[in-house]
C-alpha positions, -999 to 999 in steps of 0.1 A, spaced: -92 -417 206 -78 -385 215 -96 -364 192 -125 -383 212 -115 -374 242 -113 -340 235 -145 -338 219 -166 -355 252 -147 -329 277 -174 -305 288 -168 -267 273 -168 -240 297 -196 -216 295 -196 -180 301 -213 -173 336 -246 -162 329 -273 -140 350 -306 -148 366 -322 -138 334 -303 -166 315 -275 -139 294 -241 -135 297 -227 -112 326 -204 -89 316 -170 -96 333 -149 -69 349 -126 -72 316 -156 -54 296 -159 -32 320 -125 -20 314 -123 -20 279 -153 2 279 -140 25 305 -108 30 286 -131 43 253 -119 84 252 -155 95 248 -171 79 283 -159 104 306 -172 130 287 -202 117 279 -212 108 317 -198 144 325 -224 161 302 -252 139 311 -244 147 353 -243 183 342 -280 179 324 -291 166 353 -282 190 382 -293 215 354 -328 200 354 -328 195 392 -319 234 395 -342 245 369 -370 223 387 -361 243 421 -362 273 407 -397 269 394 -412 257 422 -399 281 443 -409 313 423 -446 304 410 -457 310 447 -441 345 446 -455 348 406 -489 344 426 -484 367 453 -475 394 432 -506 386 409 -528 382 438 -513 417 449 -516 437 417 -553 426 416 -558 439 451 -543 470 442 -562 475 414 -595 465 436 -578 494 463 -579 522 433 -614 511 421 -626 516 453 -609 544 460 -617 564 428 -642 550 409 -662 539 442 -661 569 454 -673 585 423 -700 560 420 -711 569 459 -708 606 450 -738 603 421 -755 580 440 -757 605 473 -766 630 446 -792 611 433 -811 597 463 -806 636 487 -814 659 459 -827 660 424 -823 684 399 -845 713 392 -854 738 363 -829 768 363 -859 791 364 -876 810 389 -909 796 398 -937 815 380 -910 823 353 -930 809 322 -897 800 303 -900 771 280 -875 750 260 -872 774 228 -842 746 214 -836 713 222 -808 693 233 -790 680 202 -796 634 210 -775 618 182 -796 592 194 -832 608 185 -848 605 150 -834 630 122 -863 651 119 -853 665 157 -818 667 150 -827 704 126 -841 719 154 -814 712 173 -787 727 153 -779 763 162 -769 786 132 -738 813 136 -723 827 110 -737 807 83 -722 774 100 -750 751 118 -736 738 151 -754 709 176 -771 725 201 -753 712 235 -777 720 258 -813 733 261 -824 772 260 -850 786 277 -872 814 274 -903 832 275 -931 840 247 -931 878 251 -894 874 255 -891 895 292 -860 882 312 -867 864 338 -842 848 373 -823 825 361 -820 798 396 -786 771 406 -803 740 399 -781 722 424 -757 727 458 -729 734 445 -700 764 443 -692 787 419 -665 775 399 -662 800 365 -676 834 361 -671 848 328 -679 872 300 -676 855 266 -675 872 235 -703 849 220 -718 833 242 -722 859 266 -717 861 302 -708 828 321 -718 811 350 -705 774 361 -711 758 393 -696 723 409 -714 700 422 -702 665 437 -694 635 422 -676 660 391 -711 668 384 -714 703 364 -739 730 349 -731 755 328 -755 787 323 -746 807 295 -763 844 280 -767 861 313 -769 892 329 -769 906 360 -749 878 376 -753 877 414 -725 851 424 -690 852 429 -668 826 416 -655 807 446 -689 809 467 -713 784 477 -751 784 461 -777 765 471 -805 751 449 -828 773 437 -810 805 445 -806 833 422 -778 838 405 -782 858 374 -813 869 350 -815 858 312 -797 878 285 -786 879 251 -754 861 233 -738 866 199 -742 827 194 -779 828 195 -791 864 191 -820 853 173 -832 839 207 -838 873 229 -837 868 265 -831 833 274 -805 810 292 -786 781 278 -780 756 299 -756 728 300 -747 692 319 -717 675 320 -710 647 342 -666 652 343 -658 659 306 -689 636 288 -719 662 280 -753 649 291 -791 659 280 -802 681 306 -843 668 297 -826 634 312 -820 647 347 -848 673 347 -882 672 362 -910 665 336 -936 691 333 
């Protein structure tokens, strides 16, 4: 009858949550907040997490400044183009559209291309008489030469505004004349005589400033002029810019 008894009184259940399992009582709590390793553990996972929060800061705060200053270089590399390169670009272009080039020849001269430029780009069988021999070497021709059929010397003419920038006698290529012109825009007249400018001094188109001569380099020429074009360091063909007969 007891054993009865005991069996029919009603057991006490563990309080349970709103899901239907067991709460865990204040006593868990403190056994698990006794364990050596929590505080530690919670410690380094609060540190991670201000970490993160600072990192995310951070971030945020300097992409806006990583923009400006790209946003900035750009602008200053826009500035420079404009302010070198444009200007170079305007300089041709003004060159291009108030004055063309002419023939470094006095009218009524009669000279005539006695030697190509040497093209890389033109078909091989013009790239022989382009070469220039000296001294048993064969050398590309890097400009044109002019000069008459009963070889006479004739004026040699500025074939741009421009000013005087070299005057000089070379040992092979004879005496030296190189004039400026803007936009870094030169011509170089080479094997004359009787030079009539100054370095330093203005020229305008079409005025005189030396008569054809002899050079060592091309002896076998007689009187005539070599001319030359760069535009800054880069050579060009001078038939490219010059009026066609």
């Amino acid at each position: 009858m007891n054993e009865q008894n005991k069996n029919s009184q009603p057991r006490e259940e563990a309080p349970k949550t709103a899901q239907g399992e067991p709460a865990v009582t204040s006593s868990s709590w403190k056994r698990m907040l006794s364990k050596r390793w929590v505080f530690p553990a919670a410690y380094l996972a609060a540190a991670a997490i201000i970490l993160t929060l600072v990192w995310v800061y951070q971030d945020a705060s300097q992409k806006p400044l990583k923009q400006q200053a790209a946003v900035t270089e750009a602008q200053k590399g826009t500035d420079a183009k404009t302010a070198t390169g444009g200007k170079k670009e305007e300089a041709v272009e003004v060159i291009a559209n108030s004055q063309s080039m002419i023939w470094p020849t006095a009218d009524g001269a009669e000279a005539t291309v006695v030697k190509p430029f040497y093209d890389a780009k033109a078909p091989a069988e013009q790239h022989q008489e382009a070469m220039v021999q000296y001294n048993d070497t064969f050398t590309p021709n890097l400009g044109i030469d002019l000069a008459r059929k009963d070889d006479k010397a004739f004026d040699v003419t500025a074939a741009l505004d421009g000013k005087v920038t070299r005057v000089e006698d070379h040992p092979v290529n004879g005496t030296v004349v190189e004039i400026t012109h803007p936009g870094e825009l030169k011509t170089v007249y080479q094997s004359l005589s009787g030079v009539k400018v100054e370095q330093g001094k203005e020229v305008k188109q079409g005025e005189t400033i030396a008569s054809a001569g002899h050079s060592e380099f091309e002896k076998d020429l007689g009187n005539h002029v070599h001319f030359e074009v760069y535009d800054g360091e880069n050579l060009v063909n001078p038939m490219e810019l010059l009026p066609k007969n």
